[in-house]
C-alpha positions, 0 to 999 in steps of 0.5 A: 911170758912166764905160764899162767899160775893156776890154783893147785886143788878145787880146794884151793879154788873154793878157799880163795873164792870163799875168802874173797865172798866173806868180808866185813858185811858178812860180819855187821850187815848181815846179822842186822839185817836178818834181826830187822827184817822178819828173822828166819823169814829174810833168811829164806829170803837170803838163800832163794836169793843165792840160788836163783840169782847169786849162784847164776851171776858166780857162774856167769863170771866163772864161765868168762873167766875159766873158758879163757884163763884170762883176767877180765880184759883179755878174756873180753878181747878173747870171747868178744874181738872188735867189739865193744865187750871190751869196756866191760873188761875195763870196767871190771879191772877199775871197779875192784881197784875203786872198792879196795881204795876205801876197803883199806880205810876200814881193814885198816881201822881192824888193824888198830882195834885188833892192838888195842885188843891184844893190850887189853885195852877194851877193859874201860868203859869208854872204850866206845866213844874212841872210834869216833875220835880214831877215825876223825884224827889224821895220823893214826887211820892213815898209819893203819890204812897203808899197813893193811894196803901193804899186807895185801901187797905182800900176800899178792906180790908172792902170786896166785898159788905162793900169795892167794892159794896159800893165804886163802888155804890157812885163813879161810878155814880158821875164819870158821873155826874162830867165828865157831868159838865167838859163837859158842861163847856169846850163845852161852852168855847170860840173856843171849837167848834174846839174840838168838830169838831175834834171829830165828824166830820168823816175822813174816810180818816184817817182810816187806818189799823193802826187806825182800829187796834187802835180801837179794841185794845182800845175797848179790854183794855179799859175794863180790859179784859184778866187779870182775874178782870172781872172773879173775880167781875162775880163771886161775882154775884147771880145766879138769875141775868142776867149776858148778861145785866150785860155785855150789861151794863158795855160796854155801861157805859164804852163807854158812858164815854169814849165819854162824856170824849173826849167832856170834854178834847177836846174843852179845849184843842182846846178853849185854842189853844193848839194842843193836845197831847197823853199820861198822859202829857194830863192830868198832863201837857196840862190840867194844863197849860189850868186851869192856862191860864184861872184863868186870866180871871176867877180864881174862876171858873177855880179852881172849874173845876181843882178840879172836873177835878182831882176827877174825875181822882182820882175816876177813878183811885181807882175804876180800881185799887181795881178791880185788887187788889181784884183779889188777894185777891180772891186767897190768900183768898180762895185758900192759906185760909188766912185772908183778911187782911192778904191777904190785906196787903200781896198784898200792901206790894208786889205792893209797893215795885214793885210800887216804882222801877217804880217811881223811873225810872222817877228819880233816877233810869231813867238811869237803863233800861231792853230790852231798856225800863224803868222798868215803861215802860217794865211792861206796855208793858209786860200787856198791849201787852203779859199778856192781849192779851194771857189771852183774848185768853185763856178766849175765847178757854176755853169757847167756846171750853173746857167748857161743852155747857149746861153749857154755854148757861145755863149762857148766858140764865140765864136758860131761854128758850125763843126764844129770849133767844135761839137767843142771846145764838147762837150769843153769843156763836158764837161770843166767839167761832170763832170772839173773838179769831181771833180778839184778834189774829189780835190785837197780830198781829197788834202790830208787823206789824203795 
């Protein structure tokens, strides 16, 4: 068998984490949720939640990953031999597999709006009612749902350090530099004031249990914790690297964009007199109809931003999808010891044909439901509510209750015997142990009585 890759740099690591955490519900769910939910009240909220739990379930993850340099199977059959941990590792290579199919649905749908954007095809003014009718036709989603499963495949097929670091290096930090412009542009935007009020001015009033529920549970999804993909990336960094700073710095990119995005989106929104909605229609319906009120007053300008504005949701986009595509590849690789483009093309062709049910139930297939859901629906339900929460939970048990603690701290300390060193390991270790599980419990729960 060939070596295993690694990536080159902390750096690299960080970027390929960072752009696998930061994806389209950092973009619409987040600004929308902070606005509703007491402002710089759930923001505080937000972050107590990165600490506590999301940091704890990240370095969980790492910790299996890097401990082993093994995709989530094998490194379950490594640390937990003749047991039953072994199905965690299967659970974990079929929940990102599962995500990626409908994932592509919605990257595709970026794909087409970012060419409507490069025609400048946002300066009319029902531009707004096209997604609706987009998204219910056959043809068109399929075409850009197998276009941006094919990029994906292109960028993994290259491998960890030609596909994913070097993709990861160059798009992550231009996701910031364009979500910085899209900011600095919609908070100078006549009215935007109000946006930029909705989203810090603090209503501790708004704060309700639902609303801390909301919080945590963004704060958890938000960095594509409990399906393996964190695992997968950990275990593609060096020993010598310090896997706490990797983590510090993946939740800190992640919530610094989730926040930059928030002041991109908003003061539009606001400046635009539009009251704000949740979901992609934010992106594929409101923002549209936004860019085309503003070419009759500045055409030049507004086209400028409309393309900027969906390059940035393709980036964002790409960079979550290859991180769950690459968690299959890991397996069929080195567990099954097939070649990465076999692998490759093995995963596309099975997320396609998924895929393509799930276009088709805005469309042709919109009557057909299961468990009165569309097959859209059903399957981001399904991830997002069973397979996340219960791998997120497994993760924590595992290390902080199944895996030898030397071993552990080992990881956590990167071997370092400092004092400061010791510190940060006995928090560490008692945040995975005790805080994550009963966190991610509440969130299970919450989903049921709230």
């Amino acid at each position: 068998m060939a070596a295993r890759e690694h990536f080159g740099s902390r750096f690299a690591a960080v970027m390929a984490m960072a752009g696998s955490a930061i994806g389209l519900g950092n973009i619409w769910r987040f600004p929308y949720m902070v606005g509703q939910n007491g402002g710089a009240a759930f923001i505080i909220v937000y972050l107590l939640a990165a600490v506590l739990l999301s940091l704890p379930i990240f370095m969980a993850e790492s910790i299996i990953g890097r401990s082993t340099h093994q995709g989530t199977f094998g490194a379950m059959q490594t640390l937990a031999p003749g047991t039953k941990w072994k199905w965690l590792g299967l659970l974990t290579v079929a929940s990102p597999l599962i995500i990626m199919s409908y994932y592509s649905v919605v990257g595709g749908w970026s794909i087409e709006y970012l060419l409507k954007s490069l025609t400048f095809g946002f300066n009319k003014p029902e531009v707004a009612t096209e997604f609706g009718t987009f998204i219910s036709s056959t043809w068109g989603p399929l075409l850009a749902h197998t276009a941006f499963m094919a990029t994906c495949a292109l960028i993994v097929v290259f491998g960890v350090k030609k596909g994913i670091e070097n993709f990861s290096k160059i798009t992550t930090p231009v996701l910031f530099v364009l979500i910085v412009i899209i900011m600095v542009f919609s908070c100078t935007l006549p009215g935007a004031y109000k946006g930029i009020e909705y989203l810090v001015k603090p209503d501790f009033s708004a704060l309700t249990g639902e609303a801390v529920a909301m919080a945590v549970g963004q704060s958890f999804f938000s960095l594509s914790l409990g399906v393996g993909t964190i695992l997968t990336y950990a275990s593609y960094i060096k020993k010598e690297e310090n896997l706490l700073s990797a983590g510090i710095g993946t939740s800190a990119f992640d919530l610094l964009f989730a926040i930059i995005a928030g002041f991109a989106i908003m003061p539009a929104v606001f400046a635009s007199g539009i009251e704000p909605g949740a979901g992609p229609g934010l992106i594929f319906e409101t923002l549209p109809f936004i860019f085309s009120k503003m070419a009759g007053t500045m055409p030049v300008v507004s086209g400028i931003i409309a393309i900027l504005f969906f390059v940035t949701i393709l980036f964002a986009a790409l960079t979550s999808a290859i991180s769950m595509y690459e968690t299959g590849v890991a397996y069929l690789t080195e567990e099954r010891h097939m070649s990465r483009k076999a692998a490759v093309l093995l995963i596309f062709a099975g997320c396609w044909t998924v895929g393509v049910l799930c276009s088709l139930s805005f469309g042709p297939l919109s009557g057909f439901k299961l468990i009165g859901n569309s097959i859209f629906d059903l399957l981001d339900k399904f991830a997002s509510n069973i397979l996340m929460p219960f791998g997120g939970i497994l993760f924590t048990v595992f290390v902080g209750w199944i895996m030898p603690k030397p071993q552990v701290k080992s990881e956590i300390t990167s071997g370092k015997t400092t004092m400061a060193s010791q510190v940060v390991y006995s928090v560490m270790y008692f945040l995975i142990r005790f805080v994550a599980p009963v966190g991610i419990l509440a969130i299970i729960i919450s989903q049921f009585v709230l």
